[in-house]
N, C-alpha and C positions, 0 to 999 in steps of 0.2 A: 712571349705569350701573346694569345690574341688579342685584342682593344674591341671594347662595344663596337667600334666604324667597323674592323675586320669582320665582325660577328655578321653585323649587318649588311654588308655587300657580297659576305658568304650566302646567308640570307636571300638576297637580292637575286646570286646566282641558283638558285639551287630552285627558287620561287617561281624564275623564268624558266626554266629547263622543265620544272611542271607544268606549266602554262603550256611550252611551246611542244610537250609530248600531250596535253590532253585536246590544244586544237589540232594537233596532227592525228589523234584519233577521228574527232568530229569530222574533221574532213573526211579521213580516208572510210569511216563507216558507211559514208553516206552514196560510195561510186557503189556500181551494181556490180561489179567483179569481184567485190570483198567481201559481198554480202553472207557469205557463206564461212568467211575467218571472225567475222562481229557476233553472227548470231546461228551459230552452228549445233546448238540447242533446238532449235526450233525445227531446223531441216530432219535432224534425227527422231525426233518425233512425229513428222508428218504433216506438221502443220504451218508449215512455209515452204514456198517456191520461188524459184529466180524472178526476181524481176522484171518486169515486158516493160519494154521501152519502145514504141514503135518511131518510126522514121528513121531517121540518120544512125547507119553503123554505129560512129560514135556513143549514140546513148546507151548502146551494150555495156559501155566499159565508164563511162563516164556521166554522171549526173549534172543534168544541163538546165535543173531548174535553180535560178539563182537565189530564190525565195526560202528552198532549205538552207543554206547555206547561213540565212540571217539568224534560223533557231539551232546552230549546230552545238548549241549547247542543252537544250531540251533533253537529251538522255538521262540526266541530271533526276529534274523532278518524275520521269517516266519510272528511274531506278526504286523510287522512293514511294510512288502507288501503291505495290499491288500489297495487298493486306496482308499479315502475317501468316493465319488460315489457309490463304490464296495462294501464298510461298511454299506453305508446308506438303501441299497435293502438289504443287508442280515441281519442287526440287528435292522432299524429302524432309526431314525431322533434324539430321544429321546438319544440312547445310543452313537453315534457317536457325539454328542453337550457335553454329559455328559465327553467324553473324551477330549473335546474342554478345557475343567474349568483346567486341568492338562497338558494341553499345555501354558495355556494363564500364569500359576506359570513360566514355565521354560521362557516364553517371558517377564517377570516383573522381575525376580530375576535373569537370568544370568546377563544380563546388568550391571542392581543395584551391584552387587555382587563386579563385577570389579570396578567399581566407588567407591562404599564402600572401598574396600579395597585399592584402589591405592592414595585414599585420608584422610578417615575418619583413617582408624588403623594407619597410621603413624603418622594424629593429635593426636589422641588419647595416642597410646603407647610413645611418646616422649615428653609427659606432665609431669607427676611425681605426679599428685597433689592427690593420694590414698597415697602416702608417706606423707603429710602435717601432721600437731599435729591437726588440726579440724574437722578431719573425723575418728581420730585413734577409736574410738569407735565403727567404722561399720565392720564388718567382711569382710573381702574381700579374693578373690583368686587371682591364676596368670591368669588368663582368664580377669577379672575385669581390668588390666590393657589397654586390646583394647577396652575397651567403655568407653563413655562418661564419665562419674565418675571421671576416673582419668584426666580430665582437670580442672587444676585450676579455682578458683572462678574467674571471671570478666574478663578470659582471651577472647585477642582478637580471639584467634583460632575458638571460637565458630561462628564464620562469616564461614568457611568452613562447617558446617554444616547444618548452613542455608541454603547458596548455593547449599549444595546438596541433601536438603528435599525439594529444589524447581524443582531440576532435576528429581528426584525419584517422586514427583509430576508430574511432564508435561507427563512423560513418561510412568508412570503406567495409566492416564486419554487416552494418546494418543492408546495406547493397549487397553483400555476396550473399546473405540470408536469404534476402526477396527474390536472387535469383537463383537459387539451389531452389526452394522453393516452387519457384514457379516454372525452370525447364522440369523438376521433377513431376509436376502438376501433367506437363506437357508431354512428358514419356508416358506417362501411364493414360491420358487419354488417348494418344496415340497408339501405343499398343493394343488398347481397349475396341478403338475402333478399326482398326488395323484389317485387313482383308482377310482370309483364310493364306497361309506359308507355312511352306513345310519343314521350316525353323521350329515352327508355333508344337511340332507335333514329334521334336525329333532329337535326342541328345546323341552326342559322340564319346564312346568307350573306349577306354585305350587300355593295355597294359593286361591285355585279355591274355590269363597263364593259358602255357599249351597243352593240346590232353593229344594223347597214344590213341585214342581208339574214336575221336570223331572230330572235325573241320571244325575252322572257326565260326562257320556259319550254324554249323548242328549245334555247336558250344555255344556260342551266344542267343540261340533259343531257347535251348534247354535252360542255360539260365535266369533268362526271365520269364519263359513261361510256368517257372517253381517261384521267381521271387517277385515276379508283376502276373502273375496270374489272371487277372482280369481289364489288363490294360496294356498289356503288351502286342501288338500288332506283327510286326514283320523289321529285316535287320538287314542292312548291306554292308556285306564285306569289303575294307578297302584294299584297293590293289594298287601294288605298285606300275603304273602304267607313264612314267617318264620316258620312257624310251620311245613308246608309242606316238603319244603324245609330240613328240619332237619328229618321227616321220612323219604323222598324220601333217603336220605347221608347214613342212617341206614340199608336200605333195601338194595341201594346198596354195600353196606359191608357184609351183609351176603350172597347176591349174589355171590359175590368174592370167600366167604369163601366154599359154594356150591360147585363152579371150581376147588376149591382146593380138596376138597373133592373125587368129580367126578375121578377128575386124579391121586387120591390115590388108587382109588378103581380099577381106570384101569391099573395100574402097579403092585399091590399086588393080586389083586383079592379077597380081606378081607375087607370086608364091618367094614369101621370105625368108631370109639365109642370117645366121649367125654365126659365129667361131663360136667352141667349145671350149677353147683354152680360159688361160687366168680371165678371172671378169668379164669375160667376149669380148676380150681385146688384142688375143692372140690366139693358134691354133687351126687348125681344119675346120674350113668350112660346111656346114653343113644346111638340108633344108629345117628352118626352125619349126615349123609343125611338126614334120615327121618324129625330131628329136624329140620336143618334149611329150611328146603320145609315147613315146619308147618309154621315157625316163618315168613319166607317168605308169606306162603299165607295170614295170619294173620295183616302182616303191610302192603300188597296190598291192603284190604278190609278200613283196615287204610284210606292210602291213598287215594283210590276213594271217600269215605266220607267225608275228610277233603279238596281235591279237589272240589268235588261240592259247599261245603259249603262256600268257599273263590269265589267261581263264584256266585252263589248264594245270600248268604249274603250280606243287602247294607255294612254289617260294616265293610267288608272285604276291600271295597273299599274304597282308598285315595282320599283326595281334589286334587290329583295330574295325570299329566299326559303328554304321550309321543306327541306332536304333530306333523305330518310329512306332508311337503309342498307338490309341484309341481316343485318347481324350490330351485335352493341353495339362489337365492336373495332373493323368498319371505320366505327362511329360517330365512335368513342373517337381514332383516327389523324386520321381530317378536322377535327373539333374542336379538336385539340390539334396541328394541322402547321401550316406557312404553306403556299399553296398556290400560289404564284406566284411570278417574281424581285420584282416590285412589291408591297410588303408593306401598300400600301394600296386594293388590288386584292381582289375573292374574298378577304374577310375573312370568318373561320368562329368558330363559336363557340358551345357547348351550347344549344341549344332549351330553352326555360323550359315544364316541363308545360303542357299546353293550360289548364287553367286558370289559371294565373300568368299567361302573356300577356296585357299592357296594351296590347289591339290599337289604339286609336286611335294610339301610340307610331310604330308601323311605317309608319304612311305617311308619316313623315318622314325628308325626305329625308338619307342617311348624312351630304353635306359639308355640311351645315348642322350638325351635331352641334357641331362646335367655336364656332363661332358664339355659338351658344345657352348652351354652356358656358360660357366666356367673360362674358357678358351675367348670365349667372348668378353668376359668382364674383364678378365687382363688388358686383352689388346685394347677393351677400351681404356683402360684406365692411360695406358701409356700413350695410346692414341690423343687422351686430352691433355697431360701435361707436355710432353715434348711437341705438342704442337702452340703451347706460349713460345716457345724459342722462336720461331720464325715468325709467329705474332710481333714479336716486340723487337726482332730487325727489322721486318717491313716496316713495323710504326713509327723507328729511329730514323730510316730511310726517308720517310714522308714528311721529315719535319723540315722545317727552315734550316736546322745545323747541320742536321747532317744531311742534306742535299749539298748544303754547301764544302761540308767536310770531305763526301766525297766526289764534288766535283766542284772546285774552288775557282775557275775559272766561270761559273754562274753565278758568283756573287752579285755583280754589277745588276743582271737582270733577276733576280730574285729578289733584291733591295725594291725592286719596282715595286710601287704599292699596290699595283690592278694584281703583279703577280703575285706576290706575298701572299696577300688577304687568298686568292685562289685557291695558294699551298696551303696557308693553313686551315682555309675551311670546307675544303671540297678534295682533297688529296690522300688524307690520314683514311677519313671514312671509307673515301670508293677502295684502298690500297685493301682494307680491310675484308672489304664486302667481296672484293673480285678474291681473295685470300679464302671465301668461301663455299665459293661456286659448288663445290666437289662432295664438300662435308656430306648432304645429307642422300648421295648416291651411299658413299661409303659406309652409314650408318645403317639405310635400307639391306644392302648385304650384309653387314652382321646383323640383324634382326631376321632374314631370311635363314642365313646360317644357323641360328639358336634353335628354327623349330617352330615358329610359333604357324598355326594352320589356317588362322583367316589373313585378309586384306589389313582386316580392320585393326586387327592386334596388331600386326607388326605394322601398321603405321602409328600407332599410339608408343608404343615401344620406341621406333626409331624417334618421335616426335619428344619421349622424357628422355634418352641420350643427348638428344637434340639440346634441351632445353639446359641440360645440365653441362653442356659443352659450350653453350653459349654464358652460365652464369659466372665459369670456371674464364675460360678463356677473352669473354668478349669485353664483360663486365671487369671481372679481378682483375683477370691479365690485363687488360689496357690501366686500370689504375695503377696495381702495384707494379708493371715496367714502366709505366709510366713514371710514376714518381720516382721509383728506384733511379733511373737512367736520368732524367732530367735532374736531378735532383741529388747525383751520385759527390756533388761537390762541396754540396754542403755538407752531405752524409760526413764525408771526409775530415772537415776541419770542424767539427762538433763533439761532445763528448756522447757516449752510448744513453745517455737519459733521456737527450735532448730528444732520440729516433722518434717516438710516439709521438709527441707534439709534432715535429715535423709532417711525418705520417697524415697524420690529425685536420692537418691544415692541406695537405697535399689531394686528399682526397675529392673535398666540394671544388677544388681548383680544378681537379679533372673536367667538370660540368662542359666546358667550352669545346672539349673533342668529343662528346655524346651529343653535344646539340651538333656540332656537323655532321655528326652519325644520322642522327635525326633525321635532318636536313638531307643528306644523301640517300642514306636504304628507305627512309618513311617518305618522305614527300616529293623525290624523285623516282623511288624507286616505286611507287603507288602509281602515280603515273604513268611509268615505262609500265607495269602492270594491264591497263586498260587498253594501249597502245598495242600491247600484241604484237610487238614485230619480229620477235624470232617465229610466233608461230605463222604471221603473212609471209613473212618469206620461203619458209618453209612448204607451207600451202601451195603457194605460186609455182615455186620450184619442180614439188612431186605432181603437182597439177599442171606443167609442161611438158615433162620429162618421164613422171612414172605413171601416173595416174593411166591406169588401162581399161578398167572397167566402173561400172557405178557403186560397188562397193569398192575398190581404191580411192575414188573419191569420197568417200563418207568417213575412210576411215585417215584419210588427207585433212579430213577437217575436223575431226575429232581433237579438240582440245586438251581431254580429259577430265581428271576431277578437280577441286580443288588443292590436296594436296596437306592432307593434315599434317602430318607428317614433319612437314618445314612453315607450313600458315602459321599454327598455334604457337608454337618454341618462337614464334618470332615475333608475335604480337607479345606474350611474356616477358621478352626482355626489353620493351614498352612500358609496361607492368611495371617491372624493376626497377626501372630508372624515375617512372614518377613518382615510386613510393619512396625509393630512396633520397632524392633530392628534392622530395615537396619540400622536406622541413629545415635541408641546408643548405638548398641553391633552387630556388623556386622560379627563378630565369629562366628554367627546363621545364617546367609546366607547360606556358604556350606551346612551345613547340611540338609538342607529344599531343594537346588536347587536339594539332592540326591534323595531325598522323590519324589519329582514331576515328575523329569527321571524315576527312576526307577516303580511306579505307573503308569506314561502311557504305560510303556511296558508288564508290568503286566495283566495292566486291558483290555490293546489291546488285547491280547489273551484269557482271561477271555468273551471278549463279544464276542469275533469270534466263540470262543470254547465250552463256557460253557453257560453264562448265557443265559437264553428266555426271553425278555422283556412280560411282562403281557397285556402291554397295550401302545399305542404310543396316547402321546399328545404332538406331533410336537413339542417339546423341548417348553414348554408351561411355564419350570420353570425357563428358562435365565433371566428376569427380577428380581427373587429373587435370584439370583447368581452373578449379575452386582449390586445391590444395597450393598449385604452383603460386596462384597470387597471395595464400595465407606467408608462402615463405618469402615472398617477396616484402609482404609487410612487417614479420618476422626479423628480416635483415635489415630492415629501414631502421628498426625501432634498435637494433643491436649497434647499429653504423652511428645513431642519432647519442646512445648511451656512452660508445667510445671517445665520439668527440668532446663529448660534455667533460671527460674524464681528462682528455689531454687539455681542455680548455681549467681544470684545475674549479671546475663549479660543485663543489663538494659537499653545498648545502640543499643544489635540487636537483642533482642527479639521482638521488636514491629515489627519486619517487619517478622516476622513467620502470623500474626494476618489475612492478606489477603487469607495465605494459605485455612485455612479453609471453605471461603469465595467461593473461585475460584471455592474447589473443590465440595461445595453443588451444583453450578449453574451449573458445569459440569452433576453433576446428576439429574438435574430440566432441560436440556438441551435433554440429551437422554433420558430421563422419554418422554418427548415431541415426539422426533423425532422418535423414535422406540417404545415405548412400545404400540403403538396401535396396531401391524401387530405378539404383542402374545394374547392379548387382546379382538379384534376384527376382524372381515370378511370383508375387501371392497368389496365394491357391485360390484366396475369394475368385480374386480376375478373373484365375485358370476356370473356376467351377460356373459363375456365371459368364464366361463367354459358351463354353461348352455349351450350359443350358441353352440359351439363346439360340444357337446356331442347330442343335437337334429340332427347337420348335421352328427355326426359319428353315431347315432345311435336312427332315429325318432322312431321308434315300440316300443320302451323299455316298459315294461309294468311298469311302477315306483310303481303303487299303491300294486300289486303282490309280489314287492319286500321289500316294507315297512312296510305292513302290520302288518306281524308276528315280525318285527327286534327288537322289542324292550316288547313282552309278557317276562313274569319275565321265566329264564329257567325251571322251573320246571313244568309250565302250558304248554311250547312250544310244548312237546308231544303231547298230549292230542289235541291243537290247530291245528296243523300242520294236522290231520287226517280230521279236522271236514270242508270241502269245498262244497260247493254247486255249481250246474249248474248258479244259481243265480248273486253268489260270483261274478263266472266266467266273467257272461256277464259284471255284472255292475262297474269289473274291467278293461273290456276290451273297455268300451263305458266314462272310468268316465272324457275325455277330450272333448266329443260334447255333453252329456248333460246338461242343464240347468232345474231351478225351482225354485219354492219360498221355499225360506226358512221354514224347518218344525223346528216347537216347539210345546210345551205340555202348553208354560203359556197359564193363562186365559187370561191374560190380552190383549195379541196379538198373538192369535193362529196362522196366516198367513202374516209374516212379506215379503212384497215383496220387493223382491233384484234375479235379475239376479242370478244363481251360479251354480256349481256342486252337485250333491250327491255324498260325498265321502264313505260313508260305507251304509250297509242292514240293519244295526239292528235298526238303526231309522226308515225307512217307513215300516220296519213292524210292530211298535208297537206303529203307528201313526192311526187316525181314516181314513178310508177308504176315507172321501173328502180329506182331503188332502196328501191322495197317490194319488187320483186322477188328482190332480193340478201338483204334482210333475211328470207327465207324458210329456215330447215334444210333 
């Protein structure tokens, strides 16, 4: 097992490798050729350009004042300016909340940290009872000495414990309060203030029955303009347009590659030749203009035929559709009502901004959802447990024996002390971490598989797979293979009572492979974080090689978002491990309170600088980041009752019993109090933002503006051209007209009800009485 020295020279290494990845940023930030992989934020906005360096070639690529060089740590406090307000307009609601989750660690564990240590490690250390004869068979370190372990069996000390897992309770419930509270504060003025979106105005209906005698477009008017009467506006039907969509992606890439072409031809004056074969690396040569104008005219004709045929064809068209109001309340009512006696009928539910929608999603069909779900919750379930098995060979693999076991010819140098300390404290982690490269590709596809239709869902989804594969595998699994496997000898020659104590003791022992965990994914891996070097090389590489135009370039340097998805599951099992080992190995506290400091200072400039949020859902995922840490504290307090139990403390374990108790109701408490204002619209908001926005601004043409908001992108072309005088008027009258209700059933041709015409293409392919009726 590890020795405090190993701990610390792990330490030592892991401490440098952060150092030596955050001056290799400083540097590299500061040349003008990379200006564009640091702060690649700013260019996509508009509000930054390359750098001018005038005189010597040189200074294009290199920065030759040596005066920056002295503050190349300055990014630091520059991260840490700009005011919260000031974050929230320039990166969104979504990424300034996401930095909240890494504040609210340093406001639960510095506390914690000092109480732990100012009470728990001196209980702890000045016990002795890892010295006894009835634990000699568990392996221990000098680390193992500051947790719980080493207090003797039935001693009174365990009363300081309790005491202070009821502290580390009040005060970790009191913090998640102030902050559910106050991002909830921050969503609703947010929203409140929020611009005019055609989210604000638009729910998505699914599972729309089919009818014999008129479209899903005629059907989804007719029925709201009988059950929204006075607030229903206009409807777009969703089409299944994947197919298109993947020609349209194709044609534009040979477009690109056209431009490129183009501007070879304008600086050589040598009309340029490609092969056609595999990869143009084999096959007939040909001239490359000519080719791609062929290939080009060839997937246009594509296109316009597989275009009409998605407009065309009923089967193109889904049971589903976009519905867009008059007002945000009678948004707010539709969204939030059931709308039929069959409640799996006209299912409604808030439209995800036009950019959040994962349109390929929608052309699947509603009763497959369950299906697909289903198929998915298996494979996950076996995708998490048969993935401890190789968990806990690689971890056997990284250790000191079995390296040696299976390569006993390394004994000699693995005996070395530089290298030992190495393996054990920098080897286990990284085995682990590179063990997980893949995960959260793999989780993204079954969440795309299931169905779910925005961005935003299916990164919150993959992100509670995430989280629950990390608590299962990263957390359990490393403890219980761990102690099982190390530990399998003693198992052996003990009798079956003995397991739990064993167990018991094995557990806070673990502590010493989570602080190199630490030490590798947090404070090294935070670092390689800021340093960027897969995506600078990558930049360089498509910025030699591909980059042909100036949108190749931007999208060269597009970083992306941050990436909830795999951020938050991972800052949680941070979460996890301080709550679970404040109270029996509080040695892990430092190290976590470094991870959480130094991650907000990271990520602060990370979101300032680099990342572009894809989509803003008003911090939509704080209920699943308030819950994840209720169970983290949850398990602390269940892990803290076990031990006490193998430790045989039988006269103050029963009063741990309420902890648990307190702290569900606390989460059944704010589940109540806030989670409706992530959840749900109040109609107040809905009715005074409306008010407001008729007195700041009664002409708005809403219907003009909604219309097109929500056609799949690839039809938006095509649609955006085709207006009529028509359109015009009856966009611009569709708040004083009124008429009967048009339908195609037989069975009630002229249903009368007071209402609007919200769209053309019903009364024109309605029978001439009743366009006539539908006339004021």
């Amino acid at each position: 097992m590890a020795t405090l020295a190993d701990i610390g020279l792990s330490a030592a290494i892991n401490i440098l490798s952060a150092f030596i990845f955050l001056v290799a940023f400083a540097i590299l930030r500061l040349q003008p050729f990379n200006d564009r992989v640091y702060f690649p934020k700013w260019y996509l906005k508009g509000l930054r350009t390359d750098p001018v360096h005038g005189g010597a070639f040189v200074r294009k690529f290199v920065n030759l004042d040596w005066k920056a060089y002295l503050r190349f740590l300055n990014w630091m406090p520059e991260a840490l300016k700009m005011p919260e307000p000031e974050l929230i307009e320039h990166a969104g609601l979504d990424s300034a909340v996401y930095l909240r989750i890494y504040l609210i660690g340093l406001k639960i564990f510095v506390p914690i940290a000092f109480l732990a240590w100012a009470v728990l490690v001196p209980v702890n250390f000045t016990s002795g009872g890892l010295e006894g004869a009835k634990i000699t068979n568990v392996t221990s370190s000098d680390i193992d000495k500051l947790s719980i372990s080493n207090v003797h069996e039935k001693s009174e000390r365990f009363w300081g414990h309790i005491v202070v897992a009821y502290a580390f309770t009040f005060w970790t419930c009191y913090v998640l309060f102030k902050e559910y509270e106050k991002v909830a504060i921050m969503r609703l003025q947010f929203v409140a203030a929020e611009k005019r979106r055609p989210d604000q105005f638009t729910v998505l209906v699914r599972n729309i029955p089919p009818d014999p005698d008129e479209s899903v477009s005629e059907l989804v008017e007719h029925f709201f303009l009988v059950n929204h009467p006075d607030h229903y506006l206009t409807n777009q039907v969703v089409y299944n347009a994947n197919k298109l969509a993947k020609l349209i992606k194709k044609k534009k890439k040979l477009q690109n590659w056209l431009v490129y072409y183009n501007n070879k031809l304008e600086r050589t004056s040598k009309r340029p030749e490609m092969k056609i074969g595999f990869l143009g690396l084999c096959g007939k040569k040909v001239d490359a203009i000519d080719h791609h104008k062929t290939e080009i005219q060839k997937l246009t004709e594509e296109i316009d035929t597989e275009r009409e045929k998605v407009k065309t064809d009923p089967n193109s068209i889904m049971p589903a559709s976009f519905v867009s109001f008059k007002s945000r309340w009678g948004a707010a009512v539709c969204a939030q009502t059931q709308q039929t006696r069959n409640p799996t009928l006209w299912l409604t539910e808030w439209a995800p901004e036009p950019r959040d929608v994962y349109w390929p999603n929608l052309a699947i069909p509603y009763v497959s959802l369950t299906v697909r779900r289903l198929i998915i919750a298996v494979a996950f379930f076996f995708l998490t447990f048969f993935f401890m098995i190789p968990i806990a060979f690689v971890q056997s693999l990284a250790s000191i024996e079995g390296i040696e076991k299976a390569a006993p010819f390394l004994k000699p140098l693995i005996d070395a002390k530089g290298i030992k300390s190495f393996i054990q404290g920098f080897l286990p982690g990284l085995a682990l971490k590179l063990f997980l490269i893949f995960l959260p590709t793999i989780l993204m596809i079954m969440s795309k598989f299931e169905g779910f239709t925005s961005l935003s869902s299916l990164e919150r989804r993959s992100a509670s797979r995430y989280y629950i594969f990390n608590f299962i595998n990263v957390f359990l699994g490393s403890v219980l293979t761990g102690s099982a496997l190390e530990q399998l000898k003693s198992f052996i020659h003990q009798p079956a009572n003995q397991y739990p104590e064993t167990i018991g003791n094995a557990i806070p022992m673990k502590a010493t492979f989570f602080i190199t965990y630490i030490m590798v994914d947090g404070w090294a891996g935070i670092a390689g974080e800021i340093l960027m070097l897969k995506s600078l090389i990558i930049y360089h590489l498509k910025n030699f090689f591909l980059v042909k135009t100036e949108k190749d370039r931007e999208e060269a340097m597009d970083a992306g978002s941050i990436g909830f998805n795999t951020g938050e599951p991972r800052i949680q099992l941070y979460f996890l491990l301080g709550l679970v080992y404040a109270s029996v190995t509080p040695a892990v506290l430092p190290f976590i309170i470094i991870f959480f400091g130094l991650a907000y200072v990271v990520f602060r400039h990370q979101i300032i600088n680099v990342y572009n949020q894809e989509y803003e859902s008003a911090a939509a995922f704080w209920p699943d980041v308030h819950f994840r840490i209720v169970v983290a504290l949850l398990f602390s307090q269940l892990v803290l009752l076990g031990l006490l139990t193998t430790k045989k403390a039988a006269s103050s374990t029963p009063f741990l019993i309420a902890l648990p108790i307190l702290t569900i109701w606390f989460h059944r408490y704010c589940k109540g109090r806030f989670e409706s204002a992530f959840v749900r619209y109040p109609l107040q908001e809905a009715m005074m933002k409306d008010t407001l926005e008729k007195a700041t601004d009664p002409n708005i043409n809403l219907k003009g503006y909604l219309q097109n908001a929500y056609i799949h992108p690839v039809l938006k072309a095509s649609e955006d051209g085709d207006s009529s005088d028509d359109e015009e008027m009856l966009s611009e009258k569709w708040e004083t007209e009124s008429a009967l209700v048009p339908t195609k059933r037989q069975s009630r041709r002229n249903t009368p009800l007071p209402s609007k015409i919200s769209g053309v293409s019903s009364p024109r392919s309605l029978p001439d009485g009743v366009q006539n009726h539908a006339e004021p």
